[in-house]
N, C-alpha and C positions, 0 to 999 in steps of 0.2 A: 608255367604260371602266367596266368594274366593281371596285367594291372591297370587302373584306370588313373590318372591323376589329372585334376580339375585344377585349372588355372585361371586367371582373370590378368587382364590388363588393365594398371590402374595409372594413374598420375604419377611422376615420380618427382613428386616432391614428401618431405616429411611437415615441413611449414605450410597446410592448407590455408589460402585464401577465401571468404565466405565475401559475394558484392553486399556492401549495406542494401540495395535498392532492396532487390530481386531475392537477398538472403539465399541463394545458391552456388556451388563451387565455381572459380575460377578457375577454368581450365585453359583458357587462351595462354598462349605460349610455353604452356607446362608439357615437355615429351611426355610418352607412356611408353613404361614399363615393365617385366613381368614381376607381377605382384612378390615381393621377398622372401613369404614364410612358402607361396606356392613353389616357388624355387628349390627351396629347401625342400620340399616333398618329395620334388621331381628328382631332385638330387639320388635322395633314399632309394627312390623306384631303381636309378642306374643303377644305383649297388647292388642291390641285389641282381640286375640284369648282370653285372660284373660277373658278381659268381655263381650264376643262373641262367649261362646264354642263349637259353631259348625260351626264358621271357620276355614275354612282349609286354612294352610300353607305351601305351595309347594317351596321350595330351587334350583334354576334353577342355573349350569352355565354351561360354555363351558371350556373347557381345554383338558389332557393329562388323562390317566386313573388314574394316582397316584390324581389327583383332589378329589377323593373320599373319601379320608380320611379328607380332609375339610369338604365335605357333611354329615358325620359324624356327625363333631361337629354341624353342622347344626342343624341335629335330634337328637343331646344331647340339646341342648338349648331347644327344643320345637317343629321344624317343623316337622308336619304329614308325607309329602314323600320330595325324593330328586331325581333329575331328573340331568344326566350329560349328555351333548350336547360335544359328542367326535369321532372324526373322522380325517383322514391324510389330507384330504378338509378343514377341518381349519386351517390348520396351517398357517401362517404368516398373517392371518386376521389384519386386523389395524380396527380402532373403526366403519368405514364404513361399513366394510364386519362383523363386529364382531355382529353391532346389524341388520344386514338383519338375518342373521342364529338365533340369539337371537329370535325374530319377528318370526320367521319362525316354532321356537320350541313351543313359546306362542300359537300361531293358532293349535299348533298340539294336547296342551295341552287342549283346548279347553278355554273359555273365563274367564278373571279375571275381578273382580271389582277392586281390586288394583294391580297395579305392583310396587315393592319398587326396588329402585337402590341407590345403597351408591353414593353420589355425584362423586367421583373419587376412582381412585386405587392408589396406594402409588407408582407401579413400571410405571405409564404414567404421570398421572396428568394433564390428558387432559379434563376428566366433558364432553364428548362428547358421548358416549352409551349410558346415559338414554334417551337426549334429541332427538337424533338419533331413539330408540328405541320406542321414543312414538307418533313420525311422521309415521315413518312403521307400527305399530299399530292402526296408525288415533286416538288416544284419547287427551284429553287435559291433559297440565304439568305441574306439580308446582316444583322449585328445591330449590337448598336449603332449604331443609323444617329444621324449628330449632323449631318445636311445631305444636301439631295437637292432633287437638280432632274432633269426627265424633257424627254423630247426624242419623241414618239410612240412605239412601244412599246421606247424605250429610257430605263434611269435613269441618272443616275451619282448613287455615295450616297458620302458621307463616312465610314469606319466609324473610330469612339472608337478609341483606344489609352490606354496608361497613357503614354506621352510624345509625343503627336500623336496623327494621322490617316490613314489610308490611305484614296486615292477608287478605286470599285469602279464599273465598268460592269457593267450585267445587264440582262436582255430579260425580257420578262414573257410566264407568270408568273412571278409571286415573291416569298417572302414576308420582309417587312421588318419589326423590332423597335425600336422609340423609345427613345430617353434624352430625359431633359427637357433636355440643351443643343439640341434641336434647331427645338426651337419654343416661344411663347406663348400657350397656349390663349385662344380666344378666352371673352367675357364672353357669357352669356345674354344672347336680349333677351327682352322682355315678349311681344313679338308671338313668337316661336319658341316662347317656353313656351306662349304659350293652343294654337299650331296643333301643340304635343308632343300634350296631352290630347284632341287631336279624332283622331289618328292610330291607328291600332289596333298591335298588338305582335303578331305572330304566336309562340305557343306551340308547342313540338315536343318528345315525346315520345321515349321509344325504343322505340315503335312506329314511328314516322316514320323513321324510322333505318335504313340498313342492317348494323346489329350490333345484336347480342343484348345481354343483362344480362351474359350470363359474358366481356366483351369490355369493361368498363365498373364504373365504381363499387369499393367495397371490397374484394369478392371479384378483381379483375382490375388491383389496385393493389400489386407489389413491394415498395414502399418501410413499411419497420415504422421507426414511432417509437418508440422505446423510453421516450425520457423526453425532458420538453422544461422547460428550467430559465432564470431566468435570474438570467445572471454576474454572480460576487460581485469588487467590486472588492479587490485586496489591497495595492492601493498605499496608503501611510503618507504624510499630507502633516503638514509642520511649521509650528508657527507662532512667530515671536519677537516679541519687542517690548522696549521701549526707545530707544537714542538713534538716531538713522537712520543713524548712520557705523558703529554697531557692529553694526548689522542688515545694512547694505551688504556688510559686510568677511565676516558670515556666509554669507551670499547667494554672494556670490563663491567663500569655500570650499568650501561646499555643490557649486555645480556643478563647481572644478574636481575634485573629488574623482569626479565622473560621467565626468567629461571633455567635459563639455557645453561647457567653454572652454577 
């Protein structure tokens, strides 16, 4: 079995800064990452490597060349190679242009029985690349996968709800997107990181590619941000003080006045 699983390097903060000027993210002094739910993907891919040891696990993403040092940890965790999709043609990609070039690497890599995508990235939270990614690929897609066990080339996946779960059968290929309910990534060891730095990283251009610049990057990206802010709270909290029975009896008015009781 092959598998491909897509990663991103993002911020690792939860608390996003937006500058008033410029309305764009604060990245100065925020480390990076490997993105959390991509984690969790990557995670799943090992398991089944676990009890599948001649599946291979290829770590695909697109980014800046500093990217590679997440591809690292990649190959400290477990994955066989690591492939970074890096060129001046990407840049300002938005989730449209991001999964044609994504698609585009896949084909080059030749074919997966799974492709894994962590549901979302923490610095968009848009959940729109895998499902993007597995129309340009033509296979079928299960997301939020929160459980999955395989049976030869069949899965059954558990997909998330907002009040449960529904389990899905599907045959591969096909491409599945992580929630962190679904696993615990596993811990570095010492030995995975020294044998990450002896592995090589294969770089691909869009030369390598079969699409052009106008198929790719900012020029081939729909989505205009107009402005990116962030929200001012306008809730009003109260504070009292005094005797605790006269504080209680405010409390209580307080919320039945909401209707909170």
């Amino acid at each position: 079995m092959r598998i491909i699983v897509c990663v991103k390097q993002v911020p690792d903060t939860t608390e996003v800064r937006i500058d008033p000027v410029t309305h764009t993210m604060i990245r100065a002094g925020v480390p990076s990452i490997l993105n959390p739910e991509d984690a969790n993907a990557l995670e799943e891919a090992l398991r089944i490597k676990d009890v599948a040891p001649s599946t291979q696990v290829i770590a695909l993403t697109m980014g800046p060349p500093q990217a590679s040092a997440m591809l690292r940890e990649c190959l400290a965790m477990g994955a066989d190679e690591a492939v970074l999709l890096s060129d001046r043609a990407f840049a300002g990609a938005d989730t449209w242009a991001t999964s044609n070039a994504l698609a585009s690497a896949i084909r080059s890599l030749g074919c997966a029985d799974i492709v894994f995508v962590g549901r979302q990235a923490i610095d968009g939270d848009t959940a729109q690349v895998g499902p993007e990614l597995a129309e340009r690929l033509d296979i079928p897609q299960v997301t939020y996968v929160r459980g999955l066990t395989l049976s030869g080339e069949t899965l059954t996946a558990e997909r998330q709800l907002e009040t449960g779960y529904e389990v899905i059968r599907v045959t591969t290929p096909v491409l599945l997107s992580a929630v962190k309910e679904l696993n615990t990534p596993r811990y570095l060891s010492i030995l995975g990181i020294c044998e990450a730095y002896e592995k090589e990283i294969k770089v691909l251009s869009i030369a390598d590619l079969d699409i052009t610049p106008a198929d790719t990057g900012l020029k081939a990206s729909p989505t205009k941000v107009v402005r990116s802010f962030s929200p001012v709270s306008s809730r009003a909290g109260l504070i009292w003080q005094g005797d605790i029975n006269d504080m209680t009896g405010k409390l209580i008015n307080a919320l039945r006045e909401k209707h909170a009781i």
